[in-house]
C-alpha positions in Angstrom: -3.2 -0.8 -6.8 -2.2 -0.6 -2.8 -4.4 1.8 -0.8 -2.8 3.1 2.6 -6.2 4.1 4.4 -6.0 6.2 8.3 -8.5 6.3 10.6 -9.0 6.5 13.9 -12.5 5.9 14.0 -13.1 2.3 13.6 -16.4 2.4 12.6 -15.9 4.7 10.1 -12.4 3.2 8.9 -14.8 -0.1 8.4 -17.3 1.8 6.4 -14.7 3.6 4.0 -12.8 0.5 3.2 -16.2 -1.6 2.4 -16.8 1.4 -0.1 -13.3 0.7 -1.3 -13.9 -3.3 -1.4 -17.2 -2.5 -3.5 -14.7 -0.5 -6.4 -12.9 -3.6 -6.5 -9.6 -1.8 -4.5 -9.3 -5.3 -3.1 -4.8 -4.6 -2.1 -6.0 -2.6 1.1 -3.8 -1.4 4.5 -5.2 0.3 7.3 -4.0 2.4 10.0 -5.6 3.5 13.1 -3.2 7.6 13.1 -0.4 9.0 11.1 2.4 7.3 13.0 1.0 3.7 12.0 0.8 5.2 8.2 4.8 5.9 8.3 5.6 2.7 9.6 3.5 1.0 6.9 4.5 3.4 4.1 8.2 2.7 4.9 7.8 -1.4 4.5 5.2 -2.0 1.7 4.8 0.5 -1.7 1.5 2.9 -1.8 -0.2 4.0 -4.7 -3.2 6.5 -3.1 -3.4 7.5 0.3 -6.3 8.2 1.9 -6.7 9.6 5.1 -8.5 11.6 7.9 -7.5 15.2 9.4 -8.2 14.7 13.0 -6.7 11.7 15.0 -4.4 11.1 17.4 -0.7 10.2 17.2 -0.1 11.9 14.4 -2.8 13.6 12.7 -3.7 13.9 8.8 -2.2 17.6 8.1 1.5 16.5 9.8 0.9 12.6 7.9 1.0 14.5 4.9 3.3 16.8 5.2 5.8 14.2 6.2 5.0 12.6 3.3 5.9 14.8 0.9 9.4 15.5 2.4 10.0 12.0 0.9 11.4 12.0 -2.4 9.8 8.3 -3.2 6.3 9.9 -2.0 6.5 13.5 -3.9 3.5 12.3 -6.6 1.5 9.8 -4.5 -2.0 10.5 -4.9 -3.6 11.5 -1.6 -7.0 12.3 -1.1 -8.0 13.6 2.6 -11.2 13.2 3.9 -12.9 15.3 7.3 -15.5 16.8 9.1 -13.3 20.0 8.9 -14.8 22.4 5.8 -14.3 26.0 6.0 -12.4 27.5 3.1 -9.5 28.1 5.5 -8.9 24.5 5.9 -9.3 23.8 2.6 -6.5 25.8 1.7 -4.7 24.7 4.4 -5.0 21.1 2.6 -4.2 21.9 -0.7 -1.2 24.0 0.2 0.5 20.5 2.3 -0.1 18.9 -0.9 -3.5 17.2 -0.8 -4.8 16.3 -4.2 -8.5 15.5 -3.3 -10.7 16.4 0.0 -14.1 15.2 1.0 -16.3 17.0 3.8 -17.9 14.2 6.0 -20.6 12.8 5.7 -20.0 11.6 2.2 -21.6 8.8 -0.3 -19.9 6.0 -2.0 -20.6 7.4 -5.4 -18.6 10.9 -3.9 -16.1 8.8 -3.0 -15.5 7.2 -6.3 -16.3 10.2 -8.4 -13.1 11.8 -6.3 -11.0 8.7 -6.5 -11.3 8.1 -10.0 -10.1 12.3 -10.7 -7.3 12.1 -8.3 -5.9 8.8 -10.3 -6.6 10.2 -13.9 -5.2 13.6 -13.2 -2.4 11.8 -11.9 -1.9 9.4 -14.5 -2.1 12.1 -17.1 1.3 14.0 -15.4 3.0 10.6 -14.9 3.0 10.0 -18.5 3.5 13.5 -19.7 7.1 13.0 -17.2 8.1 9.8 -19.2 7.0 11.7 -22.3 9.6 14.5 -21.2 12.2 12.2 -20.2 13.1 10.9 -23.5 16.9 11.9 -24.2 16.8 14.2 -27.3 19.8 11.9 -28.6 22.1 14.8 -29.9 24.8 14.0 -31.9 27.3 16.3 -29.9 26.3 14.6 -26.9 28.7 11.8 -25.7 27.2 11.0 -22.2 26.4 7.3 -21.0 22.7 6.3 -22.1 19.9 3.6 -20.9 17.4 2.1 -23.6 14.0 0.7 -21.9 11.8 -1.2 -24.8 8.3 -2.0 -23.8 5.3 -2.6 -25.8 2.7 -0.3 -23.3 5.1 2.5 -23.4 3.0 4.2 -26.1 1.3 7.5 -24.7 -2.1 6.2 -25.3 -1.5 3.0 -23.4 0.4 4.2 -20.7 -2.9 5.5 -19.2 -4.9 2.2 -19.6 -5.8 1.2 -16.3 -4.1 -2.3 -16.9 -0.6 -0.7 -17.4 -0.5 1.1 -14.6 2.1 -0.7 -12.6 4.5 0.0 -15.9 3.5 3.9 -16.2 4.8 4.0 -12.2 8.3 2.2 -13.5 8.6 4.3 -16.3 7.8 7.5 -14.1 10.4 6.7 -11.8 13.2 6.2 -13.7 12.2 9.1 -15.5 12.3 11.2 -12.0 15.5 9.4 -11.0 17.2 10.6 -14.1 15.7 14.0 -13.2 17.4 13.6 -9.9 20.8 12.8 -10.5 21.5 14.6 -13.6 19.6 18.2 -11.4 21.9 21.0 -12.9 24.5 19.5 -14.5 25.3 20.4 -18.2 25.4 18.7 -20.1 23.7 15.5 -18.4 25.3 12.9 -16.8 22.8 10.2 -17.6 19.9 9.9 -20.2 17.3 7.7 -21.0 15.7 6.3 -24.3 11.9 4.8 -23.8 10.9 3.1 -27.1 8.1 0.7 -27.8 9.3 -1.3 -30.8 12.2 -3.3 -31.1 13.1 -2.3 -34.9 13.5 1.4 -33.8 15.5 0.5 -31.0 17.9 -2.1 -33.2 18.3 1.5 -35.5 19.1 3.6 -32.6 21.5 1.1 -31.5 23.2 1.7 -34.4 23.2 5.1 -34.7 23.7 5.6 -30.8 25.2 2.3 -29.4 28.6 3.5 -27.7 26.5 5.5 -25.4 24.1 2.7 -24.6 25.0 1.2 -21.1 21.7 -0.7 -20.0 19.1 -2.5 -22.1 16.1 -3.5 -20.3 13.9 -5.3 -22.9 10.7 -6.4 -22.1 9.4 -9.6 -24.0 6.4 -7.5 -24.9 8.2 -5.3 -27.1 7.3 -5.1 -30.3 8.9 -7.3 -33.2 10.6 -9.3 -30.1 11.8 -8.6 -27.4 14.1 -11.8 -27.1 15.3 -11.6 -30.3 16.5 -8.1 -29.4 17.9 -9.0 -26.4 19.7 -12.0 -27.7 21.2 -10.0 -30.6 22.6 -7.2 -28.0 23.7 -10.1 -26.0 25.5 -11.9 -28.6 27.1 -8.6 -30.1 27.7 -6.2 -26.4 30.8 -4.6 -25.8 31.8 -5.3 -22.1 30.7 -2.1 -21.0 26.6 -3.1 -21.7 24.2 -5.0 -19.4 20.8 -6.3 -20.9 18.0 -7.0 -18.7 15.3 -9.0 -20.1 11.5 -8.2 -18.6 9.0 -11.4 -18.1 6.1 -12.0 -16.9 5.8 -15.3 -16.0 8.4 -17.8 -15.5 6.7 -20.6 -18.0 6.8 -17.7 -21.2 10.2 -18.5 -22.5 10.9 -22.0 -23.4 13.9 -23.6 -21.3 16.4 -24.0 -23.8 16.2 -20.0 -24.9 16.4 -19.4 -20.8 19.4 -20.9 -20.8 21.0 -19.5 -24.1 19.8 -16.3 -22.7 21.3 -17.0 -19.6 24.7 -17.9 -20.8 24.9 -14.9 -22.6 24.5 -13.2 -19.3 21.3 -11.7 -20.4 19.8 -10.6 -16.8 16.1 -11.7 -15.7 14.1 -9.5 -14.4 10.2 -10.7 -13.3 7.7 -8.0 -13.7 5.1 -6.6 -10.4 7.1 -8.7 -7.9 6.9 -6.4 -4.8 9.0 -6.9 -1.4 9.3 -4.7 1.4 11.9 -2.4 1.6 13.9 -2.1 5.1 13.8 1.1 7.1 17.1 1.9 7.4 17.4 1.4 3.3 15.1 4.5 1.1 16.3 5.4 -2.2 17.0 9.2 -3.0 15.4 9.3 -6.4 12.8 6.8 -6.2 9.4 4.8 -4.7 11.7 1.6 -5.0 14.1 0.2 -7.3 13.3 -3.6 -7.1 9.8 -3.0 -6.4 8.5 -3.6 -10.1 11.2 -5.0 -11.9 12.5 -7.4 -9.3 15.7 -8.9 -9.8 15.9 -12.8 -8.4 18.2 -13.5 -5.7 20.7 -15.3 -8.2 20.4 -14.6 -11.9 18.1 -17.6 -12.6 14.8 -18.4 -14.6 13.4 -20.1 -11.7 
């Protein structure tokens, strides 16, 4: 997990981000005002933001409320901490779209008590979104369709802290699909989220015209390269399979390369890159940042 922390103070940025060294948030950036946060925000992905009210540049209130006029940033978790306390300001917080404020002077175990709600309150919505996302696979329906099969995508895992990186992947697409279908009727775009490769081989069968993108992870239950080779081997030209690993050594060279020939694309998994300025998706954090694509279609 990334945590964007602004401060102006550097004393107290120093002391906050010890606190968050001592949870074991080890993936830390820090910013001095709300300017710097932007900048950073708009080259590396943020899971929690935390910040102060007062500083100069760009204080907290206007950081946050620029935030949240990004698509990409609309659930980030952001807790705001300040010397600022009246009831007034409070509401002024939550309104912007704060999910967690702390009145200065404040203990570590304060700090972690409010952490730890923010990220479970949030985790809880994220997966109730890819829970609501599923496509209710009518058979009147006729629209193109996009079949994800991965092992954690079972409710009760999805909020284990360990699979966090795959609830965020999950809850994008999920918003994505949100996003470009908006008002149209009937949809122009669905997704199936399975975690069990036999289930998915039957709704292949049943639904496998409208299927137009396989990612298969190799964690999917019953096999996920089995699954993927059998698509491969039997596709119509109109689907792509994508094939989810998580380290390079897990697949043994000669099924990369049978995999490969059918045109079975790679995909590694929690391989983040930057993402330039001038380039922000409209429906999501960022495409490639956790299934990343390598520059050619190659094991290596």
């Amino acid at each position: 997990m990334r945590i964007l922390l602004v401060e102006d103070a550097e004393g107290m940025r120093k002391i906050v981000a010890r606190m968050l060294t001592d949870f074991d948030y080890d993936d830390l950036m820090m910013a001095t005002n709300g300017k710097e946060a932007l900048e950073l925000m708009d080259a590396r992905v943020v899971d929690l933001l935390i910040t102060n009210w007062n500083m100069p540049v760009l204080n907290g209130l206007e950081l946050i409320r620029q935030v949240r006029e990004r698509v990409e940033y609309a659930r980030l978790p952001i807790l705001m901490f300040t010397t600022r306390a009246s009831r007034k300001d409070l509401v002024t917080a939550f309104k912007i779209g704060v999910n967690g404020y702390l009145a200065k002077p404040f203990t570590p175990p304060q700090v972690k008590q409010r952490i730890d709600l923010i990220l479970n309150r949030h985790a809880e919505i994220l997966a109730r979104q890819v829970a609501e996302a599923k496509d209710p696979m009518r058979p009147e329906d006729n629209y193109p369709l996009m079949v994800i099969g991965d092992s954690t995508s079972v409710p009760s895992h999805l909020l284990r802290p360990e699979h966090l990186e795959t609830l965020h992947t999950l809850a994008d697409v999920a918003t994505s699909v949100k996003h470009l279908n908006a008002d149209a009727d009937p949809p122009l775009f669905g997704v199936v989220i399975d975690h069990d490769s036999g289930e998915i081989s039957r709704l292949l069968r049943v639904i496998g015209q409208r299927v137009k993108l396989m990612v298969l992870s190799t964690k999917v239950h019953g096999g996920g390269v089995t699954l993927a080779r059998l698509a491969s081997i039997n596709k119509r030209s109109d689907l792509n399979v994508a094939l989810i690993v998580d380290e390079r050594g897990e697949i043994p060279e000669r099924e990369r390369m049978n995999l490969t020939n059918l045109v079975t694309r790679p995909l590694r998994r929690n391989q983040p890159r930057p993402v330039p300025k001038s380039w922000r998706p409209s429906c999501q954090r960022e495409c490639s940042s956790r299934w990343r694509s390598p520059s050619k279609t190659s094991w290596n």
